[in-house]
N, C-alpha and C positions, 0 to 999 in steps of 0.2 A: 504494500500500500504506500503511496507516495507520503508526502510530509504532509503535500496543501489537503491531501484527503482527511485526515489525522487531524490537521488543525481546523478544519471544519466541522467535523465533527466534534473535537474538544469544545469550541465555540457553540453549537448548536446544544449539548448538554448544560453548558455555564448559562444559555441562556433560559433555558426550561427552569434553572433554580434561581434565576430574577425573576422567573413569571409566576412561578407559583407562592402564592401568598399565604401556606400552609407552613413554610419555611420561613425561621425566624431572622428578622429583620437584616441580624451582623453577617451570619450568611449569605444572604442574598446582595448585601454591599461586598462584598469579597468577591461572587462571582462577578457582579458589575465592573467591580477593578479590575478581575482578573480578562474579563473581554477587553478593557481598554488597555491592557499591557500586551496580551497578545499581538489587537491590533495596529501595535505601534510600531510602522517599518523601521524607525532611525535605530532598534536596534537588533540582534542579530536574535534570527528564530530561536537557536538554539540556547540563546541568554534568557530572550520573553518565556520558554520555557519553564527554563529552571528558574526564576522568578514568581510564575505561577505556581510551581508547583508548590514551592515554600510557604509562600500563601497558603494553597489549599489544603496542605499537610496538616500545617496550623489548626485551620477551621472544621480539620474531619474529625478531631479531638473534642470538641464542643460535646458535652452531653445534653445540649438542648437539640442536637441537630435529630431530626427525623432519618428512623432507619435507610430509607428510601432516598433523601439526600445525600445520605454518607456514601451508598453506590454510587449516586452517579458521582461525586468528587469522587470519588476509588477511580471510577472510567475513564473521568476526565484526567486524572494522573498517570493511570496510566497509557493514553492515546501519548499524552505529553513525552512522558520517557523518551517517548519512540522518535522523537523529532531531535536530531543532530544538525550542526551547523555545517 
C-alpha cells in the first residue's frame, strides 16, 4: 500500500473521532490537531508522523476515552508507522 493510501486513510479515521460527539471533548481536539499536523507539507511525512503518533499514544491512555475510540487511534497509529520519509 502506498504512503498517500495510508495517510488517507489515517486522516479519514482522525476524522470520524472529530465527528462523533460521543467522544470526549480532549480527544476529539487531539485528533483535530493531529489532521492539521499531518496536513502540513512544510514538513516531512515521515516527521508529521511521528508527531502524531506521540500525540495519539498520549490520548489512547485516557480512561475516559470510549473502547471504540481507542481502536480507531490503535489504527490510526498504526496506518502511521507505516509511512517513512
Amino acid at each position: 500500500m502506498s504512503g498517500a493510501v495510508q495517510l488517507k486513510q489515517a486522516l479519514d479515521l482522525l476524522r470520524k473521532l472529530v465527528e462523533d460527539r460521543g467522544i470526549p471533548r480532549n480527544i476529539r481536539r487531539m485528533a483535530s490537531e493531529s489532521i492539521e499536523i499531518l496536513s502540513d507539507d512544510r514538513l516531512s511525512i515521515g516527521l508529521r508522523a511521528a508527531n502524531v503518533i506521540s500525540k495519539l499514544d498520549e490520548v489512547s491512555l485516557d480512561p475516559n476515552a470510549p473502547l471504540y475510540a481507542r481502536t480507531l487511534i490503535w489504527q490510526v497509529i498504526a496506518l502511521l508507522e507505516q509511512l517513512k520519509d
